[in-house]
Structure formats: C-alpha cells, structure tokens
C-alpha positions in Angstrom: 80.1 59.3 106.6 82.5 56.1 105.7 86.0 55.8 107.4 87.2 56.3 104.2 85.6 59.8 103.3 86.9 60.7 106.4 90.4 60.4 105.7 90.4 62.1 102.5 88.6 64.9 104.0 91.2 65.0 106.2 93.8 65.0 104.1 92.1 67.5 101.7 92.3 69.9 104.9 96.0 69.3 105.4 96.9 70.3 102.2 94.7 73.1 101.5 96.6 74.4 105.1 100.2 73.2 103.9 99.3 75.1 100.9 98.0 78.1 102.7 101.4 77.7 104.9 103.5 77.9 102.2 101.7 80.8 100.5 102.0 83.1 103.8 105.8 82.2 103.6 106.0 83.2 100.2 104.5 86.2 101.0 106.5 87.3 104.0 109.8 86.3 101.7 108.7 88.3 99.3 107.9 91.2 101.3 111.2 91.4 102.6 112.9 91.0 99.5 110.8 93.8 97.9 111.6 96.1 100.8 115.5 95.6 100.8 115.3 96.3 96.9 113.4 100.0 98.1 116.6 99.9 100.8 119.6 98.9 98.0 117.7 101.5 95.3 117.1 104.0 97.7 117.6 107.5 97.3 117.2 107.3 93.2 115.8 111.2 93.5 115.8 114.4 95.4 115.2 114.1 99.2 113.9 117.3 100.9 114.3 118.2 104.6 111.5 120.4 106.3 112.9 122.6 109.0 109.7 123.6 110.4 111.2 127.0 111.7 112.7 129.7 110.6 116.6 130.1 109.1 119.3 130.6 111.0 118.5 128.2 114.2 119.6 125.6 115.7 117.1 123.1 113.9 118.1 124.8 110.9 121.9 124.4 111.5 121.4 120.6 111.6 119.4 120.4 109.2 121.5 121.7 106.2 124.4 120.1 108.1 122.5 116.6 107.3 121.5 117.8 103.7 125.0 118.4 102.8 126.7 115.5 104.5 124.0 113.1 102.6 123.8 114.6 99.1 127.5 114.2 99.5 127.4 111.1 100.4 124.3 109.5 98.0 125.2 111.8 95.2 121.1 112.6 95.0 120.6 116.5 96.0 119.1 117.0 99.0 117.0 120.2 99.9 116.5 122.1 103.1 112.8 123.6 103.1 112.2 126.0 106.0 108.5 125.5 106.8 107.7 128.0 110.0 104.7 128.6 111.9 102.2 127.6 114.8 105.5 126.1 117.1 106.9 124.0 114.1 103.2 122.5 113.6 103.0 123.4 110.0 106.0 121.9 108.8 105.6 118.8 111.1 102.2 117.9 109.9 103.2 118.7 106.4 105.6 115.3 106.3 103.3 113.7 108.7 100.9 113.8 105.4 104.0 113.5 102.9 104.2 110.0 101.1 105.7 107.2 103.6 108.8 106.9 101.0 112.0 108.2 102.7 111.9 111.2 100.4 110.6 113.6 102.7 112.4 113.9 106.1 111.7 116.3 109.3 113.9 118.1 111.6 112.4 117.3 114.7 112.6 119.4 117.9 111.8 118.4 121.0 108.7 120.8 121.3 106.8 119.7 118.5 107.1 115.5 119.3 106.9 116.2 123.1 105.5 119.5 124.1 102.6 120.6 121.8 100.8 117.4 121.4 100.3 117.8 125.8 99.9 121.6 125.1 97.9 122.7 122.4 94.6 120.5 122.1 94.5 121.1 118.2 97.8 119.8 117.1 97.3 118.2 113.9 99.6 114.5 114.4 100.3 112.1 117.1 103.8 111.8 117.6 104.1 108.3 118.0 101.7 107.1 115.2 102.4 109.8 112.3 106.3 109.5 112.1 109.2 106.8 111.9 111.7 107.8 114.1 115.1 107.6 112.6 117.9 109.3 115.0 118.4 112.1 117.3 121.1 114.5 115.8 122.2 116.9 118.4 121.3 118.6 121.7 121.5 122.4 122.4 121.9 124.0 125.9 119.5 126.6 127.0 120.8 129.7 128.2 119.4 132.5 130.6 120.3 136.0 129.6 119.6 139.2 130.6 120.2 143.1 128.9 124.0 143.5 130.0 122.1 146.8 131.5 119.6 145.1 133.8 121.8 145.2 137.0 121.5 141.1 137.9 124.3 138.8 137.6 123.0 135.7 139.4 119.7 133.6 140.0 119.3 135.1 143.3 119.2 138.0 142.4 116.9 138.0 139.5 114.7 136.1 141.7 114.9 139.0 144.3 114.2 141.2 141.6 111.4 139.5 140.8 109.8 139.3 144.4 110.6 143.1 144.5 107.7 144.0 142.1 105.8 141.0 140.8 104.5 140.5 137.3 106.8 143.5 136.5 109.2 141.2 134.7 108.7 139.9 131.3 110.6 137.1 129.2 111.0 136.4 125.9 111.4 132.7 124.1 111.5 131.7 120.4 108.0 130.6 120.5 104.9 129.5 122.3 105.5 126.0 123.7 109.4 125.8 122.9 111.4 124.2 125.6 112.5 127.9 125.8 109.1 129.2 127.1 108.3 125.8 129.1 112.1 126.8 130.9 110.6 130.5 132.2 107.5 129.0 132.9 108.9 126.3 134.9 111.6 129.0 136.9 108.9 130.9 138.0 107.0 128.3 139.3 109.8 126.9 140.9 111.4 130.6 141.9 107.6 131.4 143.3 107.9 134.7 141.4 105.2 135.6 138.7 106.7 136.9 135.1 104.6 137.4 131.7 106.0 135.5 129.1 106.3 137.2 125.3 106.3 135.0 123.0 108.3 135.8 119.1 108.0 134.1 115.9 111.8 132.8 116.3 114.6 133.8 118.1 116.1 136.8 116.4 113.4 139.1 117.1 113.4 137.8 120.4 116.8 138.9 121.1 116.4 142.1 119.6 113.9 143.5 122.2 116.0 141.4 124.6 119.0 143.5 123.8 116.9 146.8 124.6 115.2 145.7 127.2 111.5 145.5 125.9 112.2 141.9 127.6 113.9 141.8 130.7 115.1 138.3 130.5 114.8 135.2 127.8 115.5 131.4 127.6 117.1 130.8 124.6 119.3 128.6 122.8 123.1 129.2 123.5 123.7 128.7 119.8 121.9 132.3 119.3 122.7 134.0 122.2 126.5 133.0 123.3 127.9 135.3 120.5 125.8 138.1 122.0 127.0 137.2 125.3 130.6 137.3 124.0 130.1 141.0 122.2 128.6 142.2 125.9 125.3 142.8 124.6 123.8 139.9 126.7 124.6 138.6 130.1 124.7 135.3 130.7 122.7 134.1 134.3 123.0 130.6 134.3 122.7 127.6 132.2 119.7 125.3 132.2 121.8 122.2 132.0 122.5 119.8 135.1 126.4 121.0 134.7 128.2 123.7 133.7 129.0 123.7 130.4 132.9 123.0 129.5 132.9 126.3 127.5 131.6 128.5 130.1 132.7 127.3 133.3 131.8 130.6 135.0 128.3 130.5 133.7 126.5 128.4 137.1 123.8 126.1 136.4 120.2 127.2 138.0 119.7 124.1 139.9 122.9 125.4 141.8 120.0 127.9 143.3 116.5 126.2 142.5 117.7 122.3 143.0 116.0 120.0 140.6 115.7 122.5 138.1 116.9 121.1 134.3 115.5 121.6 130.7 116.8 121.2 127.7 116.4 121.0 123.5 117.3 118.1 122.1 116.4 118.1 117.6 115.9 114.7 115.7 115.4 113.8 112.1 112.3 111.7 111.3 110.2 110.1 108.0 106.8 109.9 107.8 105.1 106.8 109.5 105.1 103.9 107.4 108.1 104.4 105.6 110.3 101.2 104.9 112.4 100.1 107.5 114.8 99.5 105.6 115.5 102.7 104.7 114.8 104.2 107.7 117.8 101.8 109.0 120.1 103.5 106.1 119.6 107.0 106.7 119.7 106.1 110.3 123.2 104.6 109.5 124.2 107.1 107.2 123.4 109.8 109.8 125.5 108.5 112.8 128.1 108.3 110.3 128.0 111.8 109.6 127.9 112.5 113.1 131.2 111.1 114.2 133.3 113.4 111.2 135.8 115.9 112.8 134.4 119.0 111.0 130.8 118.2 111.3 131.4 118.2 115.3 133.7 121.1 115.4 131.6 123.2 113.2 128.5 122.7 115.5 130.5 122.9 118.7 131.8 126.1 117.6 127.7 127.4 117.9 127.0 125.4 121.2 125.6 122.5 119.4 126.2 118.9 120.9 126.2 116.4 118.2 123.8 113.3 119.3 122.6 110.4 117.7 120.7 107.3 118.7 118.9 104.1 117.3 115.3 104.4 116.1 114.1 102.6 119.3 115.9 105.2 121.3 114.3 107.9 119.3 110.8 106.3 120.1 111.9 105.3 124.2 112.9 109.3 124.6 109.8 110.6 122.6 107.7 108.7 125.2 109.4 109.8 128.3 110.0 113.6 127.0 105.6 113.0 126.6 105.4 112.4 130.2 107.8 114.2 131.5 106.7 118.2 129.7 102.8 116.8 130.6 103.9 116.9 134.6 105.4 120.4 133.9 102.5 121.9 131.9 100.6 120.9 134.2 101.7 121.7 137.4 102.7 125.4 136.2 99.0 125.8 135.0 100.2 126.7 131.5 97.5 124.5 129.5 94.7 126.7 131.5 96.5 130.0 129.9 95.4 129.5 126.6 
C-alpha cells in the first residue's frame, strides 16, 4: 500500500470518527432537551398516589396531605389510592410495575424499602433498582402502650412482668414486618424476656384488642395511639425515640432502661425506576416546598407527625443504611427463622 493510500485512509477514519463524535453529541443534546420538555410539560393529566395501607394512618395522612398540596399547586387532580396488603407489598410492587412516567407515585414506608426485602424472601421488587427515590416526607415516633388496666407504668416494670411468667405476654403491631413489630421484637431481645407477637391488618384493630386487653402491650405509631393515651384508654410506657419527645416530656425514652435501644418510622414518596429526572427533580422541589407551609406542619404535628424531606440522593444513602441496619436486627432476634 502507497504513502498516499495511506493518508487518505487515514483521513477517511478521522472523519468517519469526527462524524460519529458529533452524532453522539447530538444525541446526548437531544436527550436532554427531550427530557426537560417531559420536565416543563409535566403533569399534563391526573397523578395518583398509592398508599399501600389502609386509611386513616400515618402513610395515609401524608399521602393525601401531598395530593392536595400538589393538585393545588399543578392544577392537575391528584388521587390518593389506598392499596393494602402483605406489609404494603401489593401496593409497592404495583408502581414498581406502573409506567416510569411521574404519573404514578408511592408512599413509601420505611418497612417496605428497608425491612421486607431482608425479611420476607418473596418480596416482589428490589428497592434500589425498581424505584426513583424522590424525598422523604415525614417521620413518626413509635410509642409503647399498654391497657390503662395492666398495672405497669415503666420499662422496668413491664420487663419484670415479663420475667414473672414468660411467653405469657403478647404484643400487637400494625402488621408483620412494620418497624412496629421489628420494635417488640427487638425489646425482647434486648429486655431478655420472651413475648408472642400478634400481628393486625393495620393499626385500628390493633388498638382495639389493645384497649381490652386481648394484647397486653403494642408498638405503634404515636399518631394513632396519643389520642388514646390522652382519653386514658392507653398508657403510655416509653417512647422509642433517642429523646423524649417535646410534647410528652413525661413519656421516658426506653434506652433510658435498655441503652442502645432506638427505632423509628420514617415514610417517603417515590416514582417508579426509570422515571425522568427531570421530573423526579420537580416533584422533589415541589414537595419540600410543601413541606415548609405553616398549616401543612401544624396540621401533622397536631397527630405526632414530623415533617421531613431530603434530596433524592439522601433518599437513596438512607434506604441503603436502613437495609443494613433492620438486616443486623432480623437477624440477631432470629425473626427470619420464625416464618
């Protein structure tokens, strides 16, 4: 081959790759333009929310608080969808399977995108790979209550009651695998007393049998129980908080008997993986917007509910230590080997 044949292949080869070169760049501009157009037009329809538990909860609280604040806000309605059963599962891996769009979102707890995945080998999503995190929007405190009739008014001495005629006790949470039944689990263990745990399909039935005493004591979420507490049909034990909580100062903390001792339920809002990030960045904005209005925190405050939001990367970061973090207690209270 000549000198000269050389050359021109060689320049043949530089421009096929400038050429390539510029394509990619094309692409990549138009890509980005195309996705803040999906941003700018977004919502142009109805969004829905799936609560993936029952009305009347905590998750269920924030989620028509969000609804309202964004169809307010958008001027597109947005519907709340209570989707209940096996621990917030169903609803989850309903939007996990929902079209990566922005148009169908997910109230979150903290059991179903750090708890069940460890817990229950047949949940149907991966956390991390089936949803685009958007933003945490509130925390909840976890209370410990007994029947105002059960004759214990401390840690101690539920703990003595305990030792005084094992696997006698029983305690009640909203659910198999809710931080609320992970909480009693992880007090025994720590208390080295043995209870039975009875699970309900949400927390009002739950209480119910808590208030006459067909469960001696529950975890529970201080949204649903601090009214009950107030009326004198419940006794508040202790928080599960590491402090007291401003609004029930005389309420002690367990780890103030069982050091190290600390759960609690925190609820985000998520999209299906996939979804435009873009848009995930708008309803992210839009949502810690909604989050700093003075009703929207007194309202929730008024049921125990902490407003909290975060960045998507935050969302992921927590996700991925709450993963480790629940795996060390299922596993060191044996709970896995229970089912």
């Amino acid at each position: 081959m000549t000198k000269k044949s050389l050359k021109i292949g060689g320049a043949v080869e530089r421009l096929v790759r400038d050429a390539l070169v510029g394509l990619f760049a094309l692409l990549i501009v138009g890509m980005i333009g195309h996705s803040e157009a999906i941003a700018q037009n977004y919502p142009s329809r109805s969004i829905r929310i799936i609560v993936p538990f029952t009305a009347g909860g905590g998750n269920d609280v924030l989620g028509r608080t969000v609804a309202q604040k964004l169809q307010e806000a958008w001027g597109q309605p947005v519907v709340v969808e209570n989707k209940p059963g096996a621990g917030g599962n169903i609803g989850a891996d309903l939007v996990a399977k929902s079209p990566a769009d922005g148009y169908t979102l997910l109230i979150a707890a903290n059991n179903i995108l750090s708890i069940n995945p460890t817990l229950n080998d047949g949940t149907p999503f991966d956390p991390l790979k089936d949803f685009a995190p958007i933003s945490l929007v509130g925390t909840i405190p976890v209370l410990l209550a007994v029947p105002s009739t059960l004759p214990v008014k401390s840690v101690k001495e539920l703990i003595s009651l305990a030792k005084s005629d094992p696997e006698k006790l029983t305690f009640g949470s909203a659910g198999y695998g809710t931080p609320q039944h992970l909480s009693g689990d992880l007090f025994a263990s720590m208390a080295g007393v043995k209870m039975q745990h009875v699970p309900y399909r949400g927390a009002s039935p739950m209480i119910t049998d808590l208030i006459s005493g067909q469960v001696q004591l529950a975890f529970g979420a201080i949204n649903t129980m601090l009214p009950l507490v107030k009326d004198r049909k419940l006794r508040a034990v202790a928080v599960t908080s590491d402090k007291r909580l401003p609004y029930l100062q005389d309420v002690p903390t367990v780890s103030e008997d069982l050091p190290g001792f600390e759960t609690d339920i925190w609820i985000a809002l998520v999209a299906p993986a996939g979804t435009p990030r873009d848009v995930v960045v708008k309803i992210n904005e839009e949502v810690r917007r909604i989050f700093t209005l003075p009703d929207v925190r007194e309202r929730l405050a008024a049921q125990g509910i902490e407003p909290k939001t975060s960045t998507p990367d935050d969302l992921t970061a927590l996700v991925k230590s709450d993963l480790a973090r629940w795996a060390k207690v299922i596993k060191d209270t044996g709970e896995k080997s229970k089912q």
